[in-house]
N, C-alpha and C positions, 0 to 999 in steps of 0.2 A: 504494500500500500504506500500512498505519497506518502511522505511526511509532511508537508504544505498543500494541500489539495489544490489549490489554483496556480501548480505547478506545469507550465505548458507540457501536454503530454504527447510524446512521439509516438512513430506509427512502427508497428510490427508486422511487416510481411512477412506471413509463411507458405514458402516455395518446394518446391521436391526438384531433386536431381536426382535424372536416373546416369549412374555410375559406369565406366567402361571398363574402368579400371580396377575397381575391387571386383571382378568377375572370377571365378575358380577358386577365392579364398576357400581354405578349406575348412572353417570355424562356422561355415555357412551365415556368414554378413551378410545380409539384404542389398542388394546395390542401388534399389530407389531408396533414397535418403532426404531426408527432411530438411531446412536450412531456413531459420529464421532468420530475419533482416532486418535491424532497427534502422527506422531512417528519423532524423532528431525532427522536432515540430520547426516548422517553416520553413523546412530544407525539401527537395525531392533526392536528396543524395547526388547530384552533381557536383563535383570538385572538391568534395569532400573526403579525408584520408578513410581507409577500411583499418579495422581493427577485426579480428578471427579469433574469440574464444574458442578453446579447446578444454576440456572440462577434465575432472577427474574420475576416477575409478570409481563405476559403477552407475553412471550417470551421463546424459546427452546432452550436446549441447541447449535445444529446446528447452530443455528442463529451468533454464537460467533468466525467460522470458512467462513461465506458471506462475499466479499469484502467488505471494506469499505472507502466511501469518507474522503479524509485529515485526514487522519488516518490509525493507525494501526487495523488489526482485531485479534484476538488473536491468532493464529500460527506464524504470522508476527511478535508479539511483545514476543513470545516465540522464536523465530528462531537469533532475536534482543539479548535479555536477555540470553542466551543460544553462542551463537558468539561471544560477548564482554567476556566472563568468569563472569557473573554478577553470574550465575547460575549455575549449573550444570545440565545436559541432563536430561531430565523428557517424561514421554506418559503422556499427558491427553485426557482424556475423554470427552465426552460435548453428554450424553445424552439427547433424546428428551423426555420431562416429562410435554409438555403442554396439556391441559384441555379443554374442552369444558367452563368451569365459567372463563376461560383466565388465569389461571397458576398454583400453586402450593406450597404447602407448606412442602412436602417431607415428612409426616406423614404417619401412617397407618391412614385410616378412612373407613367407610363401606360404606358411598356414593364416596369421592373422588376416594379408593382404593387403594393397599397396596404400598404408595410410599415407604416408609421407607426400605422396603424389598426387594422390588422390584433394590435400588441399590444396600445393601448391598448382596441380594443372587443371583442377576441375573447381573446387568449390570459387575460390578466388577469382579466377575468370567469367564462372559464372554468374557473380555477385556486382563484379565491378564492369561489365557489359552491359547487363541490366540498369545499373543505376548511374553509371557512369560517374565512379568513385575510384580511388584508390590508385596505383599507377608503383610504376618505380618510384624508390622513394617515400611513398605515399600509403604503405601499406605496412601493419605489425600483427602481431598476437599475443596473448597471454593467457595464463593457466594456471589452476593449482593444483598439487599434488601430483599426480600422473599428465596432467595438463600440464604444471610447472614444468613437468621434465619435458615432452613435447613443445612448448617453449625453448627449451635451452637445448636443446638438442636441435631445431632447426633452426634457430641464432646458429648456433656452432658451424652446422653443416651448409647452411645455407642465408648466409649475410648480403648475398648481392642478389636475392630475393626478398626478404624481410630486412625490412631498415629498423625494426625497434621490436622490442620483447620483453613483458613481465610474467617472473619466475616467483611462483607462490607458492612458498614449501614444495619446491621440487624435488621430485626421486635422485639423489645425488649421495654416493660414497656407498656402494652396493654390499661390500663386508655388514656393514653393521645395520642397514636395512633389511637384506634379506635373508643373508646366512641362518638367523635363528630360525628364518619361517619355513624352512624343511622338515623340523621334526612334526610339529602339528601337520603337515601334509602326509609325510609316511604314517604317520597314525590312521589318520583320515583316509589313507591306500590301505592300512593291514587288515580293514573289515571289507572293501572294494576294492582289488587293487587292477581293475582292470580301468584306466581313465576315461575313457569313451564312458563307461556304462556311468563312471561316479557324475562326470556333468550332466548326463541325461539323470540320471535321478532327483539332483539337483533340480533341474525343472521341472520336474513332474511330481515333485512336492507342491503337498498344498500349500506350507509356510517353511521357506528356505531357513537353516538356522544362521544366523549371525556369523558364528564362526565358522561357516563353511561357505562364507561370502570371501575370506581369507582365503581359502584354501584356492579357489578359483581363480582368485587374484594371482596367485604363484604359476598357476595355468597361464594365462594370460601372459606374463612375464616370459616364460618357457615357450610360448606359443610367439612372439616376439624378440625375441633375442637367441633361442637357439632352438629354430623349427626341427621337425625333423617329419618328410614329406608324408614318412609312410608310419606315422604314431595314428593314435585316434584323435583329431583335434590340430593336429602336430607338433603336441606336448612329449616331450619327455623333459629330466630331470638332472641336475647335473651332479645330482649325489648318487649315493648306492642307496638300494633300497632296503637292507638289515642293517646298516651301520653309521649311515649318516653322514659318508667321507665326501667330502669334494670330489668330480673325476675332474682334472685338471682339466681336459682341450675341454669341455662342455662348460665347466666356468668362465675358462679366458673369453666364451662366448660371448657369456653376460658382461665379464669385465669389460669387453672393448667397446660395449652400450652404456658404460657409466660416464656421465658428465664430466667425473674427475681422469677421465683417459683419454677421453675424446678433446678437453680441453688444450693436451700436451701439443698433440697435430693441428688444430683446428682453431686455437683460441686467439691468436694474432687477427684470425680473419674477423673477429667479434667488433675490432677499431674499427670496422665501416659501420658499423649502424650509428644510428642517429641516438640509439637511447636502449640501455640495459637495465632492467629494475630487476634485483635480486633481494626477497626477504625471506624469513624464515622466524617462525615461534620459535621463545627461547627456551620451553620445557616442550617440544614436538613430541609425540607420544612414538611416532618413529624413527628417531634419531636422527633425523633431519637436516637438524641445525648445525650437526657436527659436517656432514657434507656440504654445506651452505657456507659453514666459517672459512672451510677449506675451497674453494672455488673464489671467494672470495679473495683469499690471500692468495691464490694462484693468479686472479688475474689483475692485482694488485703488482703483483712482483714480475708480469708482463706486460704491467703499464697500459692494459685494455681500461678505460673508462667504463665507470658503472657503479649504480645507485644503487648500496645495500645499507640492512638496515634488518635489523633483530628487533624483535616487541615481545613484550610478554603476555604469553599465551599456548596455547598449544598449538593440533592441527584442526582442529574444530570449527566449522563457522565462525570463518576468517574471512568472510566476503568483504568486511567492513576496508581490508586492507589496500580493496579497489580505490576507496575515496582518493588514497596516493599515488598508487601506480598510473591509474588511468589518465591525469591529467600529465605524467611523466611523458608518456606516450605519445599521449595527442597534441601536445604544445610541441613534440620536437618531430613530429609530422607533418604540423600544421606552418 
């Protein structure tokens, strides 16, 4: 809801793209996909920069433009941010990029499917032809969590397509994120250990448990960073499954998808963007912040420019953390 009710309210187009690209995923991804579009009140989106939300684990982009209780949802806190002159007029995007393993990592992968691409050659062009927005130069994203990380991983990879990027509690420093979360998974394999059958049952519950929204999540990860064509899903796992060891080449899989590795090769190219927003909660319930410190101090000591910035809180309903980032963005856009 506004917080000022006579707060000029922008227009939300919801559009469908059918997909070329995510075709043959093997997680079975829908390829008509959904792609809301704010366009700010008194603008029809010409000449105005794009901004591409990318969301977090277990959740679509759409979902960011649903009413919401005692609170704002994000058009309202763009329409808020945008009215007061915090900002200037921006279109975002909030494509739908969820999954059958419950989210995403914004990668190419040959079981998940070409996310990576699939924004920058399809949703993007599709957005900014229609409304005649966004352009070289003129286009960014940002994310939290699994978002955050898709954020800073196409910064990384791809800066002379995205000129700006905000990293909101992004997946960064994979030791200490994910290491521990194999053993709940093996558990969760030693009553189903065939993977195929465990995520179909998952759905065909009537109420999924909480904790095996986790487990899924590891899916997902594994289905993204180290497919393997012919798994169910194209999950596998880069431990053993009675003892819990690392298999070294299946891990350097995931390591070389960490932030903090990708940054060594890749992080010089970050100087071209227009604008880098890095924050992180200082008690993050997923260790987080310790990968965020460190990314930080890595491109600190490579002299990349970039706006970081710890608060206290956890990873929780942190949307509040847009009122900063976003005007970050769109003022070094605009």
């Amino acid at each position: 809801m506004h917080k000022d009710p006579s707060t000029p309210t922008g227009t939300v187009h919801r559009l469908t793209l059918d997909s070329e690209l995510l075709a043959g995923n093997l997680v079975g991804a829908p390829t008509r996909r959904r792609v809301n579009v704010y366009i700010p009140h008194g603008h029809d989106g010409r000449g105005l920069p794009l901004l591409v939300d990318i969301v977090g684990f277990t959740a679509g982009g759409p979902v960011h433009t649903n009413w919401k209780n005692f609170g704002e949802n994000l058009p309202e806190r763009l329409d808020r941010l945008i009215a007061s002159g915090a900002m200037p007029p921006v279109v975002v995007a909030f494509p739908d990029c969820f999954t059958k393993l419950g989210g995403n990592q914004y990668v190419n992968s040959v079981a998940m499917g070409r996310w990576d691409d699939f924004l920058r050659d399809e949703v993007v062009p599709f957005v900014e032809q229609r409304f005649d927005c966004g352009g070289n130069g003129r286009r960014g994203l940002f994310g939290k969590s699994s978002g955050g990380y898709g954020a800073m991983v196409h910064a990384l990879l791809h800066p002379d397509f995205w000129s700006a990027a905000a990293v909101h509690s992004g997946d960064m420093g994979f030791e200490l994120l994910y290491r521990h979360e194999f053993v709940p998974v093996l558990r969760a394999l030693a009553k189903q250990p065939d993977i195929g059958q465990w995520v179909d049952a998952f759905w065909a519950a009537m109420k999924p448990k909480d904790s095996d929204v986790h487990i899924l999540m590891m899916f997902a990860q594994a289905a993204s960073f180290d497919p393997d064509p012919a798994a169910p899903y194209g999950v596998r796992l880069p431990v053993t499954s009675d003892t819990c060891e690392l298999i070294p080449d299946r891990w350097a899989h995931w390591l070389a998808w960490d932030p903090l590795t990708l940054v060594e090769s890749h992080g010089p190219g970050l100087s071209a963007l227009k604008a880098l927003y890095i924050d992180c909660g200082n008690v993050d319930q997923y260790n987080l912040v310790y990968g965020a410190r460190r990314m930080h101090r890595r491109l600190d000591a490579m002299g990349v420019k970039h706006h970081y910035e710890e608060f206290d809180d956890d990873h929780t309903a942190v949307d509040y953390r847009m009122d900063i980032s976003l005007p970050v963005l769109v003022k070094a856009l605009s």
